[in-house]
C-alpha positions as CSV (number, residue, x, y, z in Angstrom):
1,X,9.0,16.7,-48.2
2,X,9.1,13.5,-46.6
3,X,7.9,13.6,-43.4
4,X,10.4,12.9,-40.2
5,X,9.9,9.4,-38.1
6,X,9.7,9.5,-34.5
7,X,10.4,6.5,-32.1
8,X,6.5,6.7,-31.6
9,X,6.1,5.3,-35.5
10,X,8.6,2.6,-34.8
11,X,6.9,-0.5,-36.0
12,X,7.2,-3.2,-32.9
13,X,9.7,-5.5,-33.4
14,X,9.2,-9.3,-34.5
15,X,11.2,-11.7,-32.1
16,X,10.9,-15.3,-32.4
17,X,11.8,-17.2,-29.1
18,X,11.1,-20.5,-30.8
19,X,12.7,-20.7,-34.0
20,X,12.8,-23.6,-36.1
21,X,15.0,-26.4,-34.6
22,X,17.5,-27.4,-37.4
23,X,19.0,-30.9,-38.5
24,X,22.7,-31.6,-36.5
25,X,24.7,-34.6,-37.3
26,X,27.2,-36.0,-35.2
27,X,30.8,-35.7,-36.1
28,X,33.5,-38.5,-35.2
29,X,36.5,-36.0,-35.3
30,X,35.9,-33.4,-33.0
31,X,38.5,-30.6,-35.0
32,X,36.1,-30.6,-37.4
33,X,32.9,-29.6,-35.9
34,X,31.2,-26.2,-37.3
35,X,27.6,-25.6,-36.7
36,X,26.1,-22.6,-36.2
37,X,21.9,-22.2,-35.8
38,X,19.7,-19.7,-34.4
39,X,18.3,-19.6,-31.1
40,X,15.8,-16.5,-30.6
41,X,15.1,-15.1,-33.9
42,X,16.6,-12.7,-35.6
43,X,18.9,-11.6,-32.9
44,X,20.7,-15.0,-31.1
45,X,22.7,-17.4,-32.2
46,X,25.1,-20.1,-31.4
47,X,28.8,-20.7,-33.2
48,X,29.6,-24.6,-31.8
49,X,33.1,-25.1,-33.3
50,X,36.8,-26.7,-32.0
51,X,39.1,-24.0,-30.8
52,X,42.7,-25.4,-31.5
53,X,43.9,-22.7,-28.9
54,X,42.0,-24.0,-25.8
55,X,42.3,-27.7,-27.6
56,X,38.4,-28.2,-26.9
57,X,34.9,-27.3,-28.8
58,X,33.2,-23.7,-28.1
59,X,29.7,-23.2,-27.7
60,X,29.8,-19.2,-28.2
61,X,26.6,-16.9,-27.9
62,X,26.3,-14.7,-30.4
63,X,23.8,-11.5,-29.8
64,X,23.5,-7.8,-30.8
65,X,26.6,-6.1,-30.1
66,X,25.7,-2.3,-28.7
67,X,27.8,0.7,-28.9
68,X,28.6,3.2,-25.8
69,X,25.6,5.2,-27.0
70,X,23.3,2.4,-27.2
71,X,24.7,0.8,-23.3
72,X,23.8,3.9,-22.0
73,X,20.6,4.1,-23.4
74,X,19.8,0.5,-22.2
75,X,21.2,1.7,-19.0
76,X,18.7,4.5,-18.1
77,X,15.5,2.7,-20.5
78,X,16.3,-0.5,-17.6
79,X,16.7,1.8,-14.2
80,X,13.3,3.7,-15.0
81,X,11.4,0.8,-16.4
82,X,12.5,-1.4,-12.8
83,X,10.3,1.1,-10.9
84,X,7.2,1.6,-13.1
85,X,6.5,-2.4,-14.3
86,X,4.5,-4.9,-12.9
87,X,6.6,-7.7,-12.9
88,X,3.7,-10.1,-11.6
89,X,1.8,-9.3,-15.5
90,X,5.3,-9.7,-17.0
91,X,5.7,-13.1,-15.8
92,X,2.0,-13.8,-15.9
93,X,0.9,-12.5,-19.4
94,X,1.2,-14.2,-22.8
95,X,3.9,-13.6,-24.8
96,X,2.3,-11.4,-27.5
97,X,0.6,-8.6,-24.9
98,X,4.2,-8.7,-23.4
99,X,6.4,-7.8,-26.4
100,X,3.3,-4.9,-26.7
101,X,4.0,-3.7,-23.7
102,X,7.6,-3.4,-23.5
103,X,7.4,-2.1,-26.9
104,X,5.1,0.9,-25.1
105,X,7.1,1.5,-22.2
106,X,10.5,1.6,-24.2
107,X,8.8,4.3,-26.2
108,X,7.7,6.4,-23.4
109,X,10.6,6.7,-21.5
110,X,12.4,7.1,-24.3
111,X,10.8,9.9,-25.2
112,X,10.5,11.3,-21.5
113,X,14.4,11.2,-20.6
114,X,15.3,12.5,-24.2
115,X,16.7,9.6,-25.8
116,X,16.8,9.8,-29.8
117,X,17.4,6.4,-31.5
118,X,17.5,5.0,-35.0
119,X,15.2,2.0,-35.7
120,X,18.8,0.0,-35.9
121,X,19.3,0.6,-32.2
122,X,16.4,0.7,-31.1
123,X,15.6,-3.2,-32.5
124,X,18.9,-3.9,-30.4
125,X,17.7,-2.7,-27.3
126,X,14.0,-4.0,-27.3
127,X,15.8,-7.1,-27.9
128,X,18.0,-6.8,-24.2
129,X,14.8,-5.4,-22.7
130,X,12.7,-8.7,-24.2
131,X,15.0,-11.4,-23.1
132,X,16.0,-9.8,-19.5
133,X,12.0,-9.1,-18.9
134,X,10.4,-11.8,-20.2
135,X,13.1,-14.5,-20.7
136,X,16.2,-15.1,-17.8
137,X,18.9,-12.5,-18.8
138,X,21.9,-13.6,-20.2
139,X,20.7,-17.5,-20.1
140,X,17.3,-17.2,-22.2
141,X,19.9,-18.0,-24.9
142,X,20.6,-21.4,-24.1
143,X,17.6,-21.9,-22.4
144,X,15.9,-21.9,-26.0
145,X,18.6,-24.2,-27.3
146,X,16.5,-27.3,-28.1
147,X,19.7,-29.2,-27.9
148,X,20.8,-28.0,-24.5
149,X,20.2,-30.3,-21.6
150,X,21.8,-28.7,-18.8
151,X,22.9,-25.8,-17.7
152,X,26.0,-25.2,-14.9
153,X,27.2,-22.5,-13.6
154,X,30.1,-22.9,-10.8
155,X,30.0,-19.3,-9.4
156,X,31.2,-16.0,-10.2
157,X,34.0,-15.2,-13.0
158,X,33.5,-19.0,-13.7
159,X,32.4,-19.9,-17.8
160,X,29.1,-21.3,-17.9
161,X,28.7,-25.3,-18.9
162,X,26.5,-26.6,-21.0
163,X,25.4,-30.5,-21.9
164,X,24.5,-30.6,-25.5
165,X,22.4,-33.5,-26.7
166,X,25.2,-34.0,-29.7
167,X,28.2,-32.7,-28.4
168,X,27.9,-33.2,-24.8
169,X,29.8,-31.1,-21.8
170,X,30.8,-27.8,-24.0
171,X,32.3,-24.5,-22.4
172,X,30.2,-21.4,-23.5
173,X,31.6,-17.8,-23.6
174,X,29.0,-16.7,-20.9
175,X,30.4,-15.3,-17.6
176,X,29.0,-14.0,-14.9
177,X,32.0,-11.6,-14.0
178,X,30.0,-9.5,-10.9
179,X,29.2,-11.4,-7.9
180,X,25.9,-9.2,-7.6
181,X,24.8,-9.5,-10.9
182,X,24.5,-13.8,-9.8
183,X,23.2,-13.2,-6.6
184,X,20.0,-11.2,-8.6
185,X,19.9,-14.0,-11.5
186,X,19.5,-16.8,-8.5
187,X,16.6,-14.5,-7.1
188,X,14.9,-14.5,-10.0
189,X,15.3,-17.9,-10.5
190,X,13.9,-18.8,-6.9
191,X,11.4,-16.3,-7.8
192,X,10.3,-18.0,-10.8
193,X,10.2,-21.0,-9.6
194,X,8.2,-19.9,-6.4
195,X,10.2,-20.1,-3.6
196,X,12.5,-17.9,-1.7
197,X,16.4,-18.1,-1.5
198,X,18.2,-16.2,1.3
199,X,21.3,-16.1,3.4
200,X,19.3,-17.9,5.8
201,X,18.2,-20.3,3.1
202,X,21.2,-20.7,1.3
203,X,19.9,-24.0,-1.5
204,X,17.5,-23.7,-3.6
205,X,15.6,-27.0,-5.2
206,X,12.5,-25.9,-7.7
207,X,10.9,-25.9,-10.9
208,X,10.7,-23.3,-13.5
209,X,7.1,-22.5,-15.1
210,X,8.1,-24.8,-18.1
211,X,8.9,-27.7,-16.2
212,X,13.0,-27.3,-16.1
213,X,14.8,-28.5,-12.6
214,X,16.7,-25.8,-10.7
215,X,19.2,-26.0,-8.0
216,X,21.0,-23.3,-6.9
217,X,23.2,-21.7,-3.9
218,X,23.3,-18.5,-2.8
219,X,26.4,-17.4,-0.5
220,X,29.9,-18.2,-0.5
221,X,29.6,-19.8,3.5
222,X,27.8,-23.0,1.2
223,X,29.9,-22.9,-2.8
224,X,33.2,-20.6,-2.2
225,X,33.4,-19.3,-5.9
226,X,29.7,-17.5,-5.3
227,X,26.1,-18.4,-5.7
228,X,25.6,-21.4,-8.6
229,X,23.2,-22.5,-10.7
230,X,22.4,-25.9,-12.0
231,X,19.4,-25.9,-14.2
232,X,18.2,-29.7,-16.3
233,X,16.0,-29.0,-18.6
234,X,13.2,-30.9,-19.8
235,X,10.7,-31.7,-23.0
236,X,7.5,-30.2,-23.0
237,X,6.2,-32.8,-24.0
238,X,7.4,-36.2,-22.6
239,X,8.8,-38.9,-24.8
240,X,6.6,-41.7,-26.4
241,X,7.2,-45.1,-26.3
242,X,7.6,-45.4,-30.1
243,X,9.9,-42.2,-30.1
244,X,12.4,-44.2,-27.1
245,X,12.1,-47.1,-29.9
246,X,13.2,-44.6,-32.6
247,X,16.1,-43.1,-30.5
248,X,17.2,-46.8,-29.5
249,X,17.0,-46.8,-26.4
250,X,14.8,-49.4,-26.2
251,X,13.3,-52.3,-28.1
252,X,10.1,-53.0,-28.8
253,X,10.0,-56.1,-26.9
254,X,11.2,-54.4,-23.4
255,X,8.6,-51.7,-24.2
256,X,5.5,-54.8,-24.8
257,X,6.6,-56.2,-21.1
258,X,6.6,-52.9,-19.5
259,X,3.4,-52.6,-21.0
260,X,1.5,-55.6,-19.7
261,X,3.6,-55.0,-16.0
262,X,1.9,-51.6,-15.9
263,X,-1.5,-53.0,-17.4
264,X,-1.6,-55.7,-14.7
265,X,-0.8,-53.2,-11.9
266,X,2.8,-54.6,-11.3
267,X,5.2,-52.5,-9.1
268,X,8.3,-51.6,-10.6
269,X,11.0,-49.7,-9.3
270,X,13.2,-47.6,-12.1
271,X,17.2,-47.9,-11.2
272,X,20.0,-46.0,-13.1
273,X,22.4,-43.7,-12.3
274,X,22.6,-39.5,-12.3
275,X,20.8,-38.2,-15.8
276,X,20.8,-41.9,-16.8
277,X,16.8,-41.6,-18.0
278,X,14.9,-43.2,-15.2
279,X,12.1,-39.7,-15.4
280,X,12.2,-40.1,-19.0
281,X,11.4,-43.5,-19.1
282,X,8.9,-43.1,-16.1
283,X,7.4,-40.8,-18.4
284,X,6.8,-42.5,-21.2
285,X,5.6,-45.6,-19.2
286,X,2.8,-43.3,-18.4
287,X,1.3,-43.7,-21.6
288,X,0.4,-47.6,-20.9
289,X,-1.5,-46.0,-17.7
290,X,-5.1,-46.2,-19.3
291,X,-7.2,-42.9,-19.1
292,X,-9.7,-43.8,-16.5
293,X,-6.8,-44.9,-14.5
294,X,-6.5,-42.5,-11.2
295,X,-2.7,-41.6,-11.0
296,X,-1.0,-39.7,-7.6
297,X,2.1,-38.8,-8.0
298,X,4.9,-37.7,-5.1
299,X,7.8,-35.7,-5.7
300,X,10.5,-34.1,-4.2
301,X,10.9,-31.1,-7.3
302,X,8.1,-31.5,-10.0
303,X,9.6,-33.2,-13.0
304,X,6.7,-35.4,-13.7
305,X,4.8,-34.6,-17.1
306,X,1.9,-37.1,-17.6
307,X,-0.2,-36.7,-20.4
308,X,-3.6,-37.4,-18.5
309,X,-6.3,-36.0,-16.7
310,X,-6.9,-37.9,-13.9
311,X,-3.5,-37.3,-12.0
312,X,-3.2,-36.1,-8.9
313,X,0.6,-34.3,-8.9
314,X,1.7,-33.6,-5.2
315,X,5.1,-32.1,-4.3
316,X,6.9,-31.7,-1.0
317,X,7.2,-27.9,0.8
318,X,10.3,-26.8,2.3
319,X,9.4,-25.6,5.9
320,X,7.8,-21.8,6.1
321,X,8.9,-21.5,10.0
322,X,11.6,-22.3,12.9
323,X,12.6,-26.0,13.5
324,X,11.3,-27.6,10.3
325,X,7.6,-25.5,10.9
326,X,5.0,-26.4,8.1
327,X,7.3,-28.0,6.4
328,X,6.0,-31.0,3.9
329,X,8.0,-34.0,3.3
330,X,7.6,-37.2,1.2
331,X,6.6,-39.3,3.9
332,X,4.0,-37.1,4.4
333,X,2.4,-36.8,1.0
334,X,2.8,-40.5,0.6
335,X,1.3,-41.7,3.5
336,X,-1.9,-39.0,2.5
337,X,-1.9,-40.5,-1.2
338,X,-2.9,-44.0,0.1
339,X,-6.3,-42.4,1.0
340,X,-6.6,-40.8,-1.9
341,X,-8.1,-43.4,-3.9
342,X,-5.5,-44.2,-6.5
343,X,-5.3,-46.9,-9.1
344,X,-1.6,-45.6,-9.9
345,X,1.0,-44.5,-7.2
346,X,4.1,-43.1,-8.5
347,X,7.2,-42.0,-6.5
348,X,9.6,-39.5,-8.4
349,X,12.6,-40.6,-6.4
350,X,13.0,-42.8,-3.2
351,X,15.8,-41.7,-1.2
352,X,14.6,-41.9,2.3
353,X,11.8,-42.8,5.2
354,X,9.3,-42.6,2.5
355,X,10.4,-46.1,1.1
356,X,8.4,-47.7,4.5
357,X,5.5,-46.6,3.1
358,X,5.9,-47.3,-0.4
359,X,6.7,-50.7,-0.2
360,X,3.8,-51.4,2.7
361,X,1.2,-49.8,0.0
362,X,2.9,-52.3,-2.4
363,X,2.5,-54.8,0.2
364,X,-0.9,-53.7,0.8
365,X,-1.9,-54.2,-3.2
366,X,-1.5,-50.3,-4.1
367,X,0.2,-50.5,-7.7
368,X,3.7,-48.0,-7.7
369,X,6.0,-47.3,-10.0
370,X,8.9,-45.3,-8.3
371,X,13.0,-44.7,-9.6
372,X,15.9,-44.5,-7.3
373,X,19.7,-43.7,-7.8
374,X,21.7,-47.2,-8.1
375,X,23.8,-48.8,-10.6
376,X,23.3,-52.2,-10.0
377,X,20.8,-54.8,-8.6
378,X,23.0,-55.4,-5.7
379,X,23.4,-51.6,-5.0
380,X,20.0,-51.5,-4.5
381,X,19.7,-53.9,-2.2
382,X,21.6,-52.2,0.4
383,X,20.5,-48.9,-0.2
384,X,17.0,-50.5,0.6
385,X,18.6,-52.1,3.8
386,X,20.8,-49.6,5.2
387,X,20.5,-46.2,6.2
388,X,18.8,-43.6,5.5
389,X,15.7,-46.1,4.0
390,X,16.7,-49.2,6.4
391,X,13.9,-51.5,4.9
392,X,12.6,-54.6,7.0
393,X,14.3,-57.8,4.6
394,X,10.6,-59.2,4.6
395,X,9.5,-56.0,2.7
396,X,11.7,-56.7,-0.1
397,X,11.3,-60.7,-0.2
């Protein structure tokens, strides 16, 4: 007789959070785009595709689909898990002690509120519990869409937006249709980006552990549809020069000046427009930094992902008190970096007072390589003249 299997012999389940990144071509007619690819593995995917009823391309989430039995399980597994877990080793640990550790709880409680499952649904719900614990809920999905670039949501009962490298601004199926349920996914985000959000502190500006840009709101006084969420994400590892050269973006010759301006200590200030590449190409330009080379960075929300050693990354605090109390600024840090010692000073993005200083250290023989929002030489100029920055003419000549 064959013996019975409890949940206890339930072999823990294999999820892949980084599955392989497939091959997509771009298609000229729109109507006849069809892709579909997998984004945690074996449970997530995507369906990108035209829908001639809303006359526009889908980007639809595909996950495990669970029965009443299976919701309420999830249900009460979720309630008595959120008062016996240490959230600070969830988000701390490595990813294989996690998935253990779920696994262990799950089984536990399972067992102590009499819950039976099949393997099936149990698979389905370790899933939910994986993404929601380790991951960011109902995002984690397009989070670990290598194509995805950015991620918007307007508030509550809104669909979620999505920038796809290929296909660009596509409307995904995900909606956040509880105001409660938002205002808990922008704590978490605050939270995991180490900083607090509250109705006192209504905007958020911060960066996830793996380098992605947040900014979010909180109450309806400051976005009138609910809290928001606007998260860009970024590579892991920054572009190369000869991979920008690949993608055409530039040639090799603008690459070999930018080279020798950066080996002879030139400053150069980056101009483009919003998510126009300035950081990216900031980035790469890091490479021509040579090793020895000490680099201090300054930025507002960390976005800055040099591949060195000797780099000094600073970013600015919010204030922790009344009236602007310990709070941190740019002018600050940059005015502090000058004594630092450095051979390299970059500036993530001058937008105000702290342009003074920059271009006095310039003045003053300190290399600096810094970006700032214009989309024209001209516009530049009188955003370097006028208020907020209101640089001396002499500076600039």
């Amino acid at each position: 007789m064959a013996k019975k299997i409890g949940i206890l012999d339930y072999p823990l389940v294999a999820i892949d959070f980084t599955p392989r990144i497939p091959p997509i071509k771009k298609v000229k007619d729109k109507s006849k785009i069809d892709v579909r690819y997998c984004l945690i593995s074996p449970f997530a995917y995507v369906h990108i595709y035209w829908d001639p009823k809303e006359y526009e391309v889908a980007y639809e989430i595909e996950e495990p689909i669970l029965n009443k039995q299976e919701d309420l399980a999830r249900e009460k597994i979720v309630k008595a898990m959120r008062s016996m877990i240490n959230f600070k080793e969830i988000i701390s640990g490595d990813s294989e002690t996690l998935f253990e550790y779920i696994d262990r709880r799950f089984k536990l409680l399972a067992i102590e509120l009499g819950i039976e499952l099949t393997y099936e649904s149990y698979k389905k719900i370790y899933y939910y519990l994986a993404r929601d614990l380790i991951g960011f809920n109902e995002t984690e999905p397009l989070l670990r869409d290598y194509f995805v670039e950015d991620i918007e949501c307007n508030g509550a009962n809104s669909p979620v937006y999505i920038v796809h490298r290929i296909f660009r601004n596509l409307k995904t199926n995900l909606i956040f249709k509880q105001n409660d349920a938002l205002e808990s996914f922008v704590e978490k985000l605050a939270q995991r980006c180490g900083k607090y959000i509250s109705y006192a502190q209504p905007i958020l500006d911060g960066s996830l552990p793996d380098g992605s840009r947040v900014n979010a709101t909180y109450t309806k006084d400051v976005t009138s549809k609910g809290p928001t969420f606007t998260i860009r994400k970024f590579t892991k590892t920054p572009w190369t020069p000869p991979q920008l050269i690949s993608f055409n973006t530039l040639s090799p010759e603008m690459l070999a000046y930018l080279w020798i301006l950066v080996e002879y200590k030139m400053n150069l200030l980056i101009v483009g427009g919003t998510a126009s590449g300035k950081t990216t190409l900031l980035n790469a330009m890091a490479f021509f930094i040579p090793p020895e080379a000490r680099v201090v960075s300054i930025e507002d929300t960390r976005e800055l992902n040099l591949p060195r050693d000797n780099w000094l990354p600073s970013v600015a605090r919010s204030a922790t008190g009344v009236k602007g109390l310990g709070e941190i600024d740019l002018y600050e840090l940059l005015r502090a970096s000058f004594r630092q010692n450095p051979d390299y000073v970059i500036v993530g993005e001058v937008r105000g007072k702290e342009a003074s200083v920059l271009f006095q250290g310039m003045a003053s023989g300190h290399s600096s390589i810094a970006t700032i929002h214009a989309d024209s030489i001209e516009t530049v100029i009188k955003r370097l003249e006028t208020p907020p920055i209101e640089l001396s003419p002499t500076l600039l000549n």
